[in-house]
N, C-alpha and C positions, 0 to 999 in steps of 0.2 A: 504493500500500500504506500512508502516511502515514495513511489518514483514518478506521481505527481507529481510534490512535489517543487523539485526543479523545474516542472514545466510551469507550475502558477508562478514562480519566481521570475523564472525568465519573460513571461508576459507580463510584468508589474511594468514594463517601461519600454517594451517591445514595438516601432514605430508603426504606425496604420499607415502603409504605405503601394505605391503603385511599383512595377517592376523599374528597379534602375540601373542599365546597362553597362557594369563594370569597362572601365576606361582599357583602349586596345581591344576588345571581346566582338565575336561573331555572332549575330541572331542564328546563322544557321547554322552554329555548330548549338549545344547544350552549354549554356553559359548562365553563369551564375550570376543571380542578384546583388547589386555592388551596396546594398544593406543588410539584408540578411543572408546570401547563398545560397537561396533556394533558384535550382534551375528552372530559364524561360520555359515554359512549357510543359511545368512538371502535372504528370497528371492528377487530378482529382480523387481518382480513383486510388486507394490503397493498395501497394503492391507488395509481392511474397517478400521483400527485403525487409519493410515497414514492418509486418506481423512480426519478422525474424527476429528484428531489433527488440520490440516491443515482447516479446518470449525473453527474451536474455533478461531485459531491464529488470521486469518486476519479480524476474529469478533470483537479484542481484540488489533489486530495493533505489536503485541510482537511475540515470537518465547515460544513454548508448546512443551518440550520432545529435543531430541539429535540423533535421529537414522538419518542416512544418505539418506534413503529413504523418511523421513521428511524434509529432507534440501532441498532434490530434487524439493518436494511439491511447498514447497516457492518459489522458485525460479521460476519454473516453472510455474506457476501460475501470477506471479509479469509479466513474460515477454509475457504473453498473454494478460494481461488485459493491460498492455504497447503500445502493437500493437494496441491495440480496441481504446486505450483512449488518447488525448493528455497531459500529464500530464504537469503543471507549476505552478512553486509556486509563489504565489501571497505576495503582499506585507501584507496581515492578517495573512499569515505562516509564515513571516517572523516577525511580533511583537508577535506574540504567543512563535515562538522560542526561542525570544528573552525575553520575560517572565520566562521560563520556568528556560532557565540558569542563571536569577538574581537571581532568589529564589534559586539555588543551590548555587549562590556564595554568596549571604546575609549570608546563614546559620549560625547559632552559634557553636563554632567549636567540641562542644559535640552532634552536630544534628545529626538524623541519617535520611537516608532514606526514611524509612518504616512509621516515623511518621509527623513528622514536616514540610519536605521539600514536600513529596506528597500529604499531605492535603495541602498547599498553592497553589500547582501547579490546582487542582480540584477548585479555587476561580479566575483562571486566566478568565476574561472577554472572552467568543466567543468559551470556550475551552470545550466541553459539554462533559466529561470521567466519567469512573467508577473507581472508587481504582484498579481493577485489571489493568482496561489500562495505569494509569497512573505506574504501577508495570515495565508494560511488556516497557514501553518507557522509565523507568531510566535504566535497564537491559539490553536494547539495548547501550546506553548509555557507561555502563560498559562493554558490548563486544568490543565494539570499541575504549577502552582503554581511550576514557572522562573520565569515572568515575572511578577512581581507587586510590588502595592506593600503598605506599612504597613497602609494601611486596607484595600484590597479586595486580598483574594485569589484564590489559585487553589481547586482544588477536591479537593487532595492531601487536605486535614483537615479544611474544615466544607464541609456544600454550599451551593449556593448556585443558585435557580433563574433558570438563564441567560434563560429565556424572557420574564423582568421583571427583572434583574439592571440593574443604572442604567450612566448611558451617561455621559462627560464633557460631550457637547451633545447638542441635541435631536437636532441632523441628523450626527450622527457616524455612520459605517455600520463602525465594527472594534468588537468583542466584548468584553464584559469578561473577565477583568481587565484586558488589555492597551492598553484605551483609557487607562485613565490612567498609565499606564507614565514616566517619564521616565527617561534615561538614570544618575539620577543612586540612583537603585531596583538596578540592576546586576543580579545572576540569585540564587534561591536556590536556595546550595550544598547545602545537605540533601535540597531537591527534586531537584538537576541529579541525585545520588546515587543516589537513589531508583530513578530512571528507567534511566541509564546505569553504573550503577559497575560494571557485569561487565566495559566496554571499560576495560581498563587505559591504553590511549591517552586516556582524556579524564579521569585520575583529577586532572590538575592545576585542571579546572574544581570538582571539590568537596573540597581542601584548602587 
């Protein structure tokens, strides 16, 4: 159920926009939108990739790829299994949560991501993930503008298209913003707010 999520995140600031023909780019080849990356002409219609992606995701809890036909996926998906199931979160989501963000604000302020704070989080008692899930939940994280730094942010107030969004290295494979993350960045509190302030259990994370 996590892998909405990213997707309402990434729509908080996501532009309403008509297609605009990336600078140098061909109409008659498949050319990508010079806003968001979605190609001219993509179709309507959902295709076996889309479903593929969207099978992995909610395997996985995290958001796999940027086309908007996959956002759809998400979402759509979230709000059927919605109708079927009562969903509520119980007070063991609420100490798992609560796990999860001490270890990111323990961190030591040269920590990154990728190593230290998500092998901690994989030792949180009742929390039973694989490295990639716990990948695809800090990345959720940093769509919604918790995790981020100075310079690159999340996607709470400006957007920003993830499908060309810059990487700390070439061969880095974790998402912006949370690739350049260091521990010493800690979460933002107006974000965490945004997101959670209905759970009065985690009011301590945003005062």
């Amino acid at each position: 159920m996590r892998s909405a999520l990213p997707v309402f995140a990434i729509m908080q600031t996501f532009p309403n926009h008509k297609f605009v023909l990336r600078e140098n780019q061909d109409l008659r080849r498949e050319s990508p939108c010079g806003i968001c990356s979605t190609a001219y002409g993509y179709p309507k219609e959902l295709e076996e990739e889309d479903i593929e992606i969207l099978n992995m995701s909610v395997n996985t809890g995290g958001l796999i790829g940027h086309r908007l036909t996959s956002y759809f996926c998400y979402l759509h998906y979230f709000n059927k299994k919605k109708e079927k199931e009562n969903i509520k979160i119980n007070g063991e989501d609420i100490r798992i949560f609560s796990e999860i963000i001490d270890i990111i604000l323990k961190a030591e302020e040269g920590d990154t991501l990728k190593k230290e704070v998500q092998k901690n989080i994989g030792k949180i008692k009742g929390f039973k993930t694989t490295i990639e899930d716990r990948k695809v939940l800090l990345e959720t994280l940093g769509y919604c503008s918790i995790l981020e730094t100075e310079k690159y942010k999340g996607l709470l107030e400006e957007y920003t298209n993830l499908a060309v969004a810059p990487r700390k290295t070439h061969s880095s494979d974790w998402n912006y913003p949370v690739d350049f993350w260091l521990g010493k960045d800690g979460i933002n509190k107006e974000a965490f707010k945004f997101w959670f302030g209905d759970y009065k259990e985690l009011e301590k994370y945003w005062k």
